[in-house]
C-alpha positions as a Markdown table, in Angstrom:
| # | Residue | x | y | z |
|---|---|---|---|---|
| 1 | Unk | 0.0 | 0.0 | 0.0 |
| 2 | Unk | 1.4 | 3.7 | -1.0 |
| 3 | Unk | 2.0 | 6.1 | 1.8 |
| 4 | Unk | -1.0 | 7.9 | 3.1 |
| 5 | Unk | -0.9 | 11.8 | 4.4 |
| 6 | Unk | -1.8 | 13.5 | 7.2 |
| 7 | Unk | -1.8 | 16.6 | 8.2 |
| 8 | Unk | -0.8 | 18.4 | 11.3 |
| 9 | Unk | -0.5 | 21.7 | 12.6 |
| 10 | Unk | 0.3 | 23.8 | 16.1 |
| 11 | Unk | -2.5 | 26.2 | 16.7 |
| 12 | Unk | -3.5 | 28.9 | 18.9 |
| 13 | Unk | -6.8 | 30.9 | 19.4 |
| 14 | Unk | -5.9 | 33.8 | 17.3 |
| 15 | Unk | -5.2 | 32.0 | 14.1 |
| 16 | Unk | -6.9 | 28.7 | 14.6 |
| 17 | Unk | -9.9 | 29.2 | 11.5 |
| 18 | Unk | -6.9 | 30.4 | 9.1 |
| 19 | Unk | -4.7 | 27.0 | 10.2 |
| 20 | Unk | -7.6 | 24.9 | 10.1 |
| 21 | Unk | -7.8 | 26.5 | 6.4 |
| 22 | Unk | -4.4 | 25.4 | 5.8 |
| 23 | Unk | -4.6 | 22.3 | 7.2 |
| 24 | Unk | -7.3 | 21.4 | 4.6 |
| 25 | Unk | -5.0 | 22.4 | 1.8 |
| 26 | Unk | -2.0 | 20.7 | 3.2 |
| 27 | Unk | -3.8 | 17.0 | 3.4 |
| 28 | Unk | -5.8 | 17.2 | 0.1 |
| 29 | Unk | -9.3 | 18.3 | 0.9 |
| 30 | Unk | -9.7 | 19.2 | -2.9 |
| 31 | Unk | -8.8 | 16.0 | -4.4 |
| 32 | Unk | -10.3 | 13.4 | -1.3 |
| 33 | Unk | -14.0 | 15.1 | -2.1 |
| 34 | Unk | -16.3 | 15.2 | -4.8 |
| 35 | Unk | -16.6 | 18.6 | -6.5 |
| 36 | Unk | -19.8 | 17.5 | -8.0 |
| 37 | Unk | -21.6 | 16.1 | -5.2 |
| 38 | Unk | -23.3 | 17.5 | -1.5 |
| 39 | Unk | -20.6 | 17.6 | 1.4 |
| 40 | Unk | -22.3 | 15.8 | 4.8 |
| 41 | Unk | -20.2 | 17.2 | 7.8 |
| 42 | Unk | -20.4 | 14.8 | 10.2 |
| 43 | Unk | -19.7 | 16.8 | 13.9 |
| 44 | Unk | -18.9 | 14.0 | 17.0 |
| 45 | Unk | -21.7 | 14.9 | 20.0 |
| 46 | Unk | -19.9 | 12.4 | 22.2 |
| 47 | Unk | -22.2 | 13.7 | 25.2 |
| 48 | Unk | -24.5 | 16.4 | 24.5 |
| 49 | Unk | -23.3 | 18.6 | 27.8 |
| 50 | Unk | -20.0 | 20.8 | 26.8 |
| 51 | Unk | -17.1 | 19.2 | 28.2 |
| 52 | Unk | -13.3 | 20.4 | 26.6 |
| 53 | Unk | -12.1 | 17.3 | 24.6 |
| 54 | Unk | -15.3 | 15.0 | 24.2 |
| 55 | Unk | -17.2 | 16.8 | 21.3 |
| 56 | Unk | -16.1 | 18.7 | 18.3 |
| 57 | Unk | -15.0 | 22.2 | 18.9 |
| 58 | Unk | -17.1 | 25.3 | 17.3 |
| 59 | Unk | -13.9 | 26.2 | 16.0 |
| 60 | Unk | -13.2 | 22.9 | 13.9 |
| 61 | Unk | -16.6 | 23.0 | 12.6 |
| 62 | Unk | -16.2 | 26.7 | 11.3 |
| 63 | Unk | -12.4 | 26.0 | 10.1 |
| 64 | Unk | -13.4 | 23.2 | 8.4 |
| 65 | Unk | -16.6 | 25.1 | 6.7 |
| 66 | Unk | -14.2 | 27.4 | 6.1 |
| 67 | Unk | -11.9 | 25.0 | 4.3 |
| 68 | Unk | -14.2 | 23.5 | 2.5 |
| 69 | Unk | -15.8 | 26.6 | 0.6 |
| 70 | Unk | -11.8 | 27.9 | -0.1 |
| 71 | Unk | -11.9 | 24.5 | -1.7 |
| 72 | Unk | -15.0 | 25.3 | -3.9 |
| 73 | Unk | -17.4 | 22.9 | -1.8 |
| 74 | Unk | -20.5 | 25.1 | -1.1 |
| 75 | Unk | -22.9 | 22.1 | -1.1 |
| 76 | Unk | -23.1 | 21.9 | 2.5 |
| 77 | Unk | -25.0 | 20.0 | 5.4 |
| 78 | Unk | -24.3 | 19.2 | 8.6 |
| 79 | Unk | -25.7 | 15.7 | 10.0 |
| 80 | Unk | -26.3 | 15.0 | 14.1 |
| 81 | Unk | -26.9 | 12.0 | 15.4 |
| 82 | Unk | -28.5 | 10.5 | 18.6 |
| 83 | Unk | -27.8 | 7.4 | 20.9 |
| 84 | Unk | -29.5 | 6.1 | 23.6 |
| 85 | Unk | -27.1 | 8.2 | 26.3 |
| 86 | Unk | -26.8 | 11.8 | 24.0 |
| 87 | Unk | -29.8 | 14.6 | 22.9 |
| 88 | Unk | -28.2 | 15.2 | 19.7 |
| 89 | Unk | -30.2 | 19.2 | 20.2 |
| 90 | Unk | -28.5 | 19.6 | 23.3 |
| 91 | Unk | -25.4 | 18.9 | 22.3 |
| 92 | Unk | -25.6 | 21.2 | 19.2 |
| 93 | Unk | -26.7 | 23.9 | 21.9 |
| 94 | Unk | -24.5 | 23.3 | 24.6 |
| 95 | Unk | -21.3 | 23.1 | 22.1 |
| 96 | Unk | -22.3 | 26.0 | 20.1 |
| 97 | Unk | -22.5 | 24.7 | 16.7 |
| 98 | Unk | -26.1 | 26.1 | 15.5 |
| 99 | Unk | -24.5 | 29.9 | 15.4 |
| 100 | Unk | -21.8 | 28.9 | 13.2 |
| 101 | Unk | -24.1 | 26.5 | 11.1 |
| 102 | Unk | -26.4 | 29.6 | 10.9 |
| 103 | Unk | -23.0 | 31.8 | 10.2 |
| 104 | Unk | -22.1 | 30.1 | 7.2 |
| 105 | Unk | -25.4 | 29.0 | 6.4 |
| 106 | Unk | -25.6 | 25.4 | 6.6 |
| 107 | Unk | -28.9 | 23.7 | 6.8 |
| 108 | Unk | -29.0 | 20.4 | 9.9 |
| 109 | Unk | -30.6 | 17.2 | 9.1 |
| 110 | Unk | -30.5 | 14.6 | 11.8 |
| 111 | Unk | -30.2 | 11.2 | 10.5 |
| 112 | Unk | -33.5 | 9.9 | 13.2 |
| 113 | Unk | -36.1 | 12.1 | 11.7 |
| 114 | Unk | -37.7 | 10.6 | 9.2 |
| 115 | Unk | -38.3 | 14.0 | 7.0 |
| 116 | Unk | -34.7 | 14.4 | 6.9 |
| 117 | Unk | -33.9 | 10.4 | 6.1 |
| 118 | Unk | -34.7 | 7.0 | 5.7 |
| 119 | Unk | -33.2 | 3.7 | 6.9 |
| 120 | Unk | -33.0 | 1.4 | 3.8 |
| 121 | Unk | -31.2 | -2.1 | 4.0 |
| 122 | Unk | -27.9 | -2.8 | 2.1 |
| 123 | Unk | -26.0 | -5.3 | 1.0 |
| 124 | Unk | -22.3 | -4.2 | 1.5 |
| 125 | Unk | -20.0 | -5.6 | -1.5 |
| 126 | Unk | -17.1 | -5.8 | 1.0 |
| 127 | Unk | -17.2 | -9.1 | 3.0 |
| 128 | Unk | -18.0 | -7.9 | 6.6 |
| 129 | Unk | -16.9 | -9.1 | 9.6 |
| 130 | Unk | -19.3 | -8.9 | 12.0 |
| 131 | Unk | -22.2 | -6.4 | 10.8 |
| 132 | Unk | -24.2 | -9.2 | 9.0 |
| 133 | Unk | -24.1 | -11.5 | 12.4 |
| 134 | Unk | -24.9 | -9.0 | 14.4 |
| 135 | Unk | -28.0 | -7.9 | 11.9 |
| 136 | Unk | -28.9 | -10.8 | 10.6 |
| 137 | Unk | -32.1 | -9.3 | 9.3 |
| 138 | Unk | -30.0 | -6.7 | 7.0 |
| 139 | Unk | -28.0 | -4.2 | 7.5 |
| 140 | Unk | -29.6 | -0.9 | 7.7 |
| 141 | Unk | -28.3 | 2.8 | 6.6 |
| 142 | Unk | -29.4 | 6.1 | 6.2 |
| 143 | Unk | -30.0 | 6.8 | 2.4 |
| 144 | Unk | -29.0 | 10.6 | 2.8 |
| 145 | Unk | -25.7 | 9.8 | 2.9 |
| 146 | Unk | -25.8 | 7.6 | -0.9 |
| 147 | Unk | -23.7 | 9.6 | -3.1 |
| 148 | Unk | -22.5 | 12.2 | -0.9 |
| 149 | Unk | -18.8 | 13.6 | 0.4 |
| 150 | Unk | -18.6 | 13.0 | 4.4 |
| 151 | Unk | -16.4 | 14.8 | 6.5 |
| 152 | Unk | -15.3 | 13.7 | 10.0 |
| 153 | Unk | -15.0 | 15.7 | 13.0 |
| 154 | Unk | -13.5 | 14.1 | 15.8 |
| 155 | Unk | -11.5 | 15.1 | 18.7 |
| 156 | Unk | -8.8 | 13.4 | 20.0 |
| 157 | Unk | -9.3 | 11.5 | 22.6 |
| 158 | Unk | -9.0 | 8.3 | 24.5 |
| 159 | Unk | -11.8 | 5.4 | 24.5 |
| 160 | Unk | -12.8 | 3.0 | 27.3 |
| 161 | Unk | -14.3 | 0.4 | 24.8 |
| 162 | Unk | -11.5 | 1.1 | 22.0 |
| 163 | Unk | -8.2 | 2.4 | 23.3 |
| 164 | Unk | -8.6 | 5.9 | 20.9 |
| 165 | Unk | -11.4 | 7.4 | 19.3 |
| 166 | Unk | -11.5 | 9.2 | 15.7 |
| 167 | Unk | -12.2 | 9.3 | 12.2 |
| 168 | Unk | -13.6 | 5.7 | 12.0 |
| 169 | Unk | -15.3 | 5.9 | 15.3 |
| 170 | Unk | -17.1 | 8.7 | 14.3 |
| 171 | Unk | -19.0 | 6.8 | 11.2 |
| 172 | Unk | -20.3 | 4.5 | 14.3 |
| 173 | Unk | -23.1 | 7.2 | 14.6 |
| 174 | Unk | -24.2 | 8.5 | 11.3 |
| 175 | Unk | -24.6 | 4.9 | 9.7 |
| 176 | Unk | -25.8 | 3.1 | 12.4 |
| 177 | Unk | -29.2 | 3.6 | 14.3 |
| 178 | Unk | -30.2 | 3.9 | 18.3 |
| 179 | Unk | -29.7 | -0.4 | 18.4 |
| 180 | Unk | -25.9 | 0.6 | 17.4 |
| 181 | Unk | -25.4 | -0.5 | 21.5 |
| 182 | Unk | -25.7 | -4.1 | 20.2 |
| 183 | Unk | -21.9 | -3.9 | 18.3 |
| 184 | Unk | -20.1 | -3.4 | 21.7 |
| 185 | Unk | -19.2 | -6.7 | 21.9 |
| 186 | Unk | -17.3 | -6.3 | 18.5 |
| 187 | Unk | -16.5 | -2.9 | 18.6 |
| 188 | Unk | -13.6 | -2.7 | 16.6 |
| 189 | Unk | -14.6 | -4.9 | 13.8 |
| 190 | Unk | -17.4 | -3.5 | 13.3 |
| 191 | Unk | -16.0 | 0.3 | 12.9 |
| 192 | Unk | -13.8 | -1.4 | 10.4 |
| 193 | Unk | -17.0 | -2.8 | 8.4 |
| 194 | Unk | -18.3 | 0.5 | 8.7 |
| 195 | Unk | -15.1 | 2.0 | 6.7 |
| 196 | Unk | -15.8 | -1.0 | 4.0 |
| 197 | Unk | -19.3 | 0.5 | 3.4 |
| 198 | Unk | -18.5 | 4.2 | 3.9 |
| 199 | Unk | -15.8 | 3.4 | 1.0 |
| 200 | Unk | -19.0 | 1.8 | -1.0 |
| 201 | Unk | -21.9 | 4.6 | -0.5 |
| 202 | Unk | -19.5 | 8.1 | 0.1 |
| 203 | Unk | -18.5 | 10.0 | -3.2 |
| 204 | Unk | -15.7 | 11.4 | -1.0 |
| 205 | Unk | -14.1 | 10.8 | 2.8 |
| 206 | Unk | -11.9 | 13.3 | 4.6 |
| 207 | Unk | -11.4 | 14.1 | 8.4 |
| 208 | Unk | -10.6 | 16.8 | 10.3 |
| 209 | Unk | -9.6 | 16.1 | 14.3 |
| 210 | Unk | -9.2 | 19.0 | 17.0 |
| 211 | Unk | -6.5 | 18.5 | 19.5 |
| 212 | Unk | -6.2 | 21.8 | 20.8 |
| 213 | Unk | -7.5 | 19.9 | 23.8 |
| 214 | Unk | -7.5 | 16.3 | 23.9 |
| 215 | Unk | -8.7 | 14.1 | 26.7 |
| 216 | Unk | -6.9 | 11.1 | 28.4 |
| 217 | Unk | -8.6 | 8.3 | 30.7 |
| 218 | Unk | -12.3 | 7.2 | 31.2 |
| 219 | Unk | -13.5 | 8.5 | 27.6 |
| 220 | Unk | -15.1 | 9.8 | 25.3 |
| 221 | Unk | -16.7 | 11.8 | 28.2 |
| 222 | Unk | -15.6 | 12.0 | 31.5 |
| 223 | Unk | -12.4 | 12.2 | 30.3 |
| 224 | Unk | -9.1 | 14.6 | 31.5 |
| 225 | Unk | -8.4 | 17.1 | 29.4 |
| 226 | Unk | -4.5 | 18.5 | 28.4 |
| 227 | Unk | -4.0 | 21.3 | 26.1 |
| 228 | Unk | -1.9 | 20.4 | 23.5 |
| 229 | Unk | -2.7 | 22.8 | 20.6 |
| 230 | Unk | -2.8 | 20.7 | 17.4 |
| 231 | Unk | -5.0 | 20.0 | 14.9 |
| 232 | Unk | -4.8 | 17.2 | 12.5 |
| 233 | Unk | -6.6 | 16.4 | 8.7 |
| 234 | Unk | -6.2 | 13.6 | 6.2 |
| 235 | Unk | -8.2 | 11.3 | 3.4 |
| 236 | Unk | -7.4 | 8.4 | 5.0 |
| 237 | Unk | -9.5 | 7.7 | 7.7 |
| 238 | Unk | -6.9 | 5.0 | 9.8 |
| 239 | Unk | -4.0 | 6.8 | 8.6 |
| 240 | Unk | -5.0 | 10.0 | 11.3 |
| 241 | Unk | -6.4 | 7.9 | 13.6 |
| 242 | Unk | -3.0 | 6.0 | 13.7 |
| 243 | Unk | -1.2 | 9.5 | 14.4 |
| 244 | Unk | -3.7 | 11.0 | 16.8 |
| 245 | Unk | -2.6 | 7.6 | 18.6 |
| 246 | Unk | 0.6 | 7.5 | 18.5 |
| 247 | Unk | 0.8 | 10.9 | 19.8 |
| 248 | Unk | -1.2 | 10.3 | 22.5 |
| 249 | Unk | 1.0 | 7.3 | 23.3 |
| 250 | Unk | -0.1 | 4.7 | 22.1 |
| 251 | Unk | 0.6 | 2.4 | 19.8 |
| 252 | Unk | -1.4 | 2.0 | 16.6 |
| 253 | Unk | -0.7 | -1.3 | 15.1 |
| 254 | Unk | -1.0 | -2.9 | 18.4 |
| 255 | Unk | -4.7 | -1.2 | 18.1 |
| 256 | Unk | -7.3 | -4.1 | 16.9 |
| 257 | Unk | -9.5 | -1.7 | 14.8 |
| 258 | Unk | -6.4 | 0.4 | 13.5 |
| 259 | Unk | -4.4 | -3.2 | 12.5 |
| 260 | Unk | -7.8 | -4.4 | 11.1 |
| 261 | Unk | -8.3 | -1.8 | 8.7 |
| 262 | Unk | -4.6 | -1.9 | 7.4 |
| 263 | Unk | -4.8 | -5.4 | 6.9 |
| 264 | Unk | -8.4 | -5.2 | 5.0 |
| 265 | Unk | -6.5 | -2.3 | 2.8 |
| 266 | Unk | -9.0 | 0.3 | 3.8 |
| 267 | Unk | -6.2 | 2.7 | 4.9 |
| 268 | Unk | -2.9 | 2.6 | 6.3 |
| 269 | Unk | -2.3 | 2.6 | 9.8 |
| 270 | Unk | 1.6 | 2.1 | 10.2 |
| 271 | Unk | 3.6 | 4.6 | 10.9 |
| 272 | Unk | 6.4 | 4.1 | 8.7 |
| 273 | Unk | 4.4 | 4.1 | 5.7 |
| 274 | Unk | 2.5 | 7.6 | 7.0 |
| 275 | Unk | 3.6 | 10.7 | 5.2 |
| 276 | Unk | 3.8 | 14.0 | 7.7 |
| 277 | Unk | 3.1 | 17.2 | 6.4 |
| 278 | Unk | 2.4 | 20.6 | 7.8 |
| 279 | Unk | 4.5 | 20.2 | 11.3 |
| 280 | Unk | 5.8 | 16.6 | 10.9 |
| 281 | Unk | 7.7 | 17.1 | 13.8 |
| 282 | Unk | 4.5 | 17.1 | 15.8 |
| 283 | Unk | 4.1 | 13.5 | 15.4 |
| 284 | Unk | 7.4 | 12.5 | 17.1 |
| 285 | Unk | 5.3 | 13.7 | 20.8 |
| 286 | Unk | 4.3 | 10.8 | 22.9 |
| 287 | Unk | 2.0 | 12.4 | 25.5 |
| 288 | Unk | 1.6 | 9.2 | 27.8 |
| 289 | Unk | -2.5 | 9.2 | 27.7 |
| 290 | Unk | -4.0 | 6.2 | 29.6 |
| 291 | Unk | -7.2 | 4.7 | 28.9 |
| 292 | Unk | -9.5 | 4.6 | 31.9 |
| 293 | Unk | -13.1 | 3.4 | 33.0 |
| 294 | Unk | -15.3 | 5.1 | 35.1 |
| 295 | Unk | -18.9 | 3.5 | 36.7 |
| 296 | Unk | -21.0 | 3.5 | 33.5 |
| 297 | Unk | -17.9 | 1.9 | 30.9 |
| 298 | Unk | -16.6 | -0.3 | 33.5 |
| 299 | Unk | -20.3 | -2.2 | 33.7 |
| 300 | Unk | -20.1 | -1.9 | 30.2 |
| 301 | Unk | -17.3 | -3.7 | 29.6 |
| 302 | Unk | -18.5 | -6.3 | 31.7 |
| 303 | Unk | -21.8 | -7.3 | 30.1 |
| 304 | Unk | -20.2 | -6.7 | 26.7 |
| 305 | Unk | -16.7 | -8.3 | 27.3 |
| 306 | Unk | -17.0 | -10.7 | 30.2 |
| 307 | Unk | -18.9 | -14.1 | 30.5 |
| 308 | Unk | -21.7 | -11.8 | 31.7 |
| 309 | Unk | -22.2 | -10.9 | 27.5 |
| 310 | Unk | -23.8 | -14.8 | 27.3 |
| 311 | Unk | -27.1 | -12.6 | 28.9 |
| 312 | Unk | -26.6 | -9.6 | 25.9 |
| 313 | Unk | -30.0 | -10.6 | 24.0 |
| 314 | Unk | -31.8 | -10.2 | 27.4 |
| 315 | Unk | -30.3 | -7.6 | 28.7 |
| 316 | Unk | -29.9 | -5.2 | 25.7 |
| 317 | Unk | -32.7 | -6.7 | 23.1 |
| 318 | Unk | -35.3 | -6.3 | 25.5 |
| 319 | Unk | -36.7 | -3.5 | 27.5 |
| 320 | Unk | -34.9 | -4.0 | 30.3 |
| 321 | Unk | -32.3 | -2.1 | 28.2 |
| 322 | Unk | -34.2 | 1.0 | 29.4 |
| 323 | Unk | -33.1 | 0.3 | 33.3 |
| 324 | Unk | -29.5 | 0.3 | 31.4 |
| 325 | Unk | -29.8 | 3.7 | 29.6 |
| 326 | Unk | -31.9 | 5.4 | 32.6 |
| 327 | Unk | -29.0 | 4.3 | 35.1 |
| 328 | Unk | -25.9 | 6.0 | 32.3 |
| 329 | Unk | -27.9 | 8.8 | 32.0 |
| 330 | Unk | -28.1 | 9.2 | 35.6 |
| 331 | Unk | -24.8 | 8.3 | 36.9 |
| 332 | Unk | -23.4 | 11.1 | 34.3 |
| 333 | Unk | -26.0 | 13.8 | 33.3 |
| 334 | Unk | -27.1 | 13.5 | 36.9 |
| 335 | Unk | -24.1 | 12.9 | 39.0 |
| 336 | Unk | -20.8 | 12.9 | 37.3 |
| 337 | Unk | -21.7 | 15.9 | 35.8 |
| 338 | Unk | -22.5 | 18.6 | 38.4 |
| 339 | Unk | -20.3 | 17.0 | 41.3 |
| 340 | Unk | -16.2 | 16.5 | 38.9 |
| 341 | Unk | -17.5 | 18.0 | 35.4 |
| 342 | Unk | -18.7 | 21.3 | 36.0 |
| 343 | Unk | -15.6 | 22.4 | 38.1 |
| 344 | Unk | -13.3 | 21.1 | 35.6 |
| 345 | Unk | -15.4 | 23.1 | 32.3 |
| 346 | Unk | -15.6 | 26.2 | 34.8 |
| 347 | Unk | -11.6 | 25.9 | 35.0 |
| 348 | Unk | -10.8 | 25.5 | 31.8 |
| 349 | Unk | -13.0 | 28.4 | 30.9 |
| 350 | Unk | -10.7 | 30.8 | 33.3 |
| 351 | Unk | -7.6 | 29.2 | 32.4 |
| 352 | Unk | -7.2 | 28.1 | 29.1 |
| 353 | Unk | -7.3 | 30.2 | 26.1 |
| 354 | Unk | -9.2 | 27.4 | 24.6 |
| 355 | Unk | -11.7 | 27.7 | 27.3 |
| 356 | Unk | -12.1 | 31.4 | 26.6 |
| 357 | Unk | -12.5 | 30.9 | 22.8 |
| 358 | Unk | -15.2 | 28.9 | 23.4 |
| 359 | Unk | -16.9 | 31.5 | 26.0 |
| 360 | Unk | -16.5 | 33.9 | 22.6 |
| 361 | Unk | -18.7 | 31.9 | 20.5 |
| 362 | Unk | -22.3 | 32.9 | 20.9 |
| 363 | Unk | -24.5 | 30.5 | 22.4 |
């Protein structure tokens, strides 16, 4: 496999829409996309409340709006989600993105209402790994997203279920629906699957990922949050996901979904065969990140991982899955939240500058 690109930049607040404009140039925003064809921007609401590191940033979305229509992509719409834990409306309020949306004007569709989409069953052309046992009654996607560009917005940031989370993580919401829980199990394969049929259906992939604060431990939302100040861009959706690893410490090939996808040929995910561009020596930073679990992912993990998972069908096919999502919401909306979240958002509104960019944005 040739060399794949990414892109990656140090950033501050004052110039952080310009080098998220450049960073678009730099890893080939123009030639990954479609001309031709409507651009989905695909934002990660990892928990509806604002917390620094979990969700993308208001300024990724408008740098990469902004990057896209220097490209010549005007065709714009941005696409939220919902799971059974996040209020994809509150999380567009509480993380600012309507006022840029409305900015820039770029219309919302949410890919649960059905006047915005349709769930339509597929037959992927790829072999999958796990998607068809897991559905055995089809496979189901949104048919918005047929013949469209997508572009990624993650964050970087660690995951309690897969190590990292990024690009590929990130199609787990748009493609599949609210019973998307049911994956767990096979978590990693079955973001790779997803990438074989995002490669099938999409006219055009590309990612953007903020780092200008990136969150260690118990994620993607209780997670602790380090300013580090980069930002990061590529067409090759394992490729950044590799580096966003390996700078956070990990390492990528070791990484079941990452090694996965490079040995399927859907990206490349060593490395050595990843081209740096922009501020290569960026990816040489190993910030020691550890992957955590709080309350909520640590019963996960044992009713998805353990022997427990032999009672899945019960627990999570039934509606005694309601006692499971009432006691997540709780334990983190409820609890978590207001007792360790809100003094750690209130601090890194006073103290960081990214914290007081985001107090700029109106709400």
């Amino acid at each position: 496999m040739a060399k794949s690109k990414v892109a990656v930049l140090r950033t501050k607040p004052d110039t952080v829409l310009e080098d998220y404009q450049r960073l678009c140039e730099l890893a080939g925003l123009r030639d990954a996309l479609d001309q031709s064809a409507t651009t989905i921007i695909k934002d990660n609401i990892s928990w509806h409340l604002m917390y620094p590191g979990s969700n993308t940033t208001p300024w990724q979305l408008e740098g990469t709006i902004l990057g896209l229509k220097d490209a010549g992509f005007d065709d714009l719409v941005d696409v939220h989600n919902k799971t059974v834990v996040t209020i994809a409306d509150l999380g567009d309020r509480y993380n600012k993105f309507g006022p840029v949306l409305e900015k820039y004007g770029v219309p919302k569709k949410y890919n649960f209402k059905p006047e915005d989409m349709t769930w339509i069953k597929y037959e992927p052309k790829a072999e999958m790994a796990v998607l068809n046992k897991i559905f055995p009654d089809g496979i189901y996607l949104p048919d918005y997203f047929f013949g469209k560009n997508i572009v990624h917005l993650p964050t970087v940031k660690t995951h309690s279920y897969t190590v990292t989370t990024g690009a590929l993580k990130n199609a787990f919401g748009g493609l599949l629906n609210v019973n998307r829980h049911m994956t767990h199990t096979w978590i990693h394969d079955t973001i790779v699957d997803l990438l074989a049929v995002q490669k099938e259906i999409h006219t055009g992939l590309f990612c953007t990922m903020d780092g200008t604060t990136a969150g260690s431990g118990p994620g993607p939302r209780t997670l602790i949050p380090h300013q580090k100040d980069v930002i990061l861009a590529s067409d090759d959706q394992v490729a950044i996901d590799a580096v966003a690893a390996q700078m956070m410490g990990f390492n990528p090939m070791e990484m079941r979904y990452i090694a996965h996808a490079t040995e399927r040929g859907l990206g490349q995910g060593d490395p050595r065969q990843i081209e740096i561009v922009g501020d290569p020596e960026l990816a040489d930073e190993r910030w020691g990140f550890k992957v955590g679990v709080n309350l909520g992912t640590g019963a996960g993990m044992l009713l998805w991982r353990s022997p427990l998972r032999i009672f899945q069908k019960l627990l999570f096919q039934t509606p005694i899955v309601k006692i499971f999502i009432f006691a997540s919401e709780f334990y983190h909306d409820k609890f978590w939240y207001p007792t360790k979240g809100v003094p750690v958002v209130e601090k890194w509104k006073r103290e960081s500058p990214w914290g007081e960019l985001f107090e700029s944005y109106p709400e």
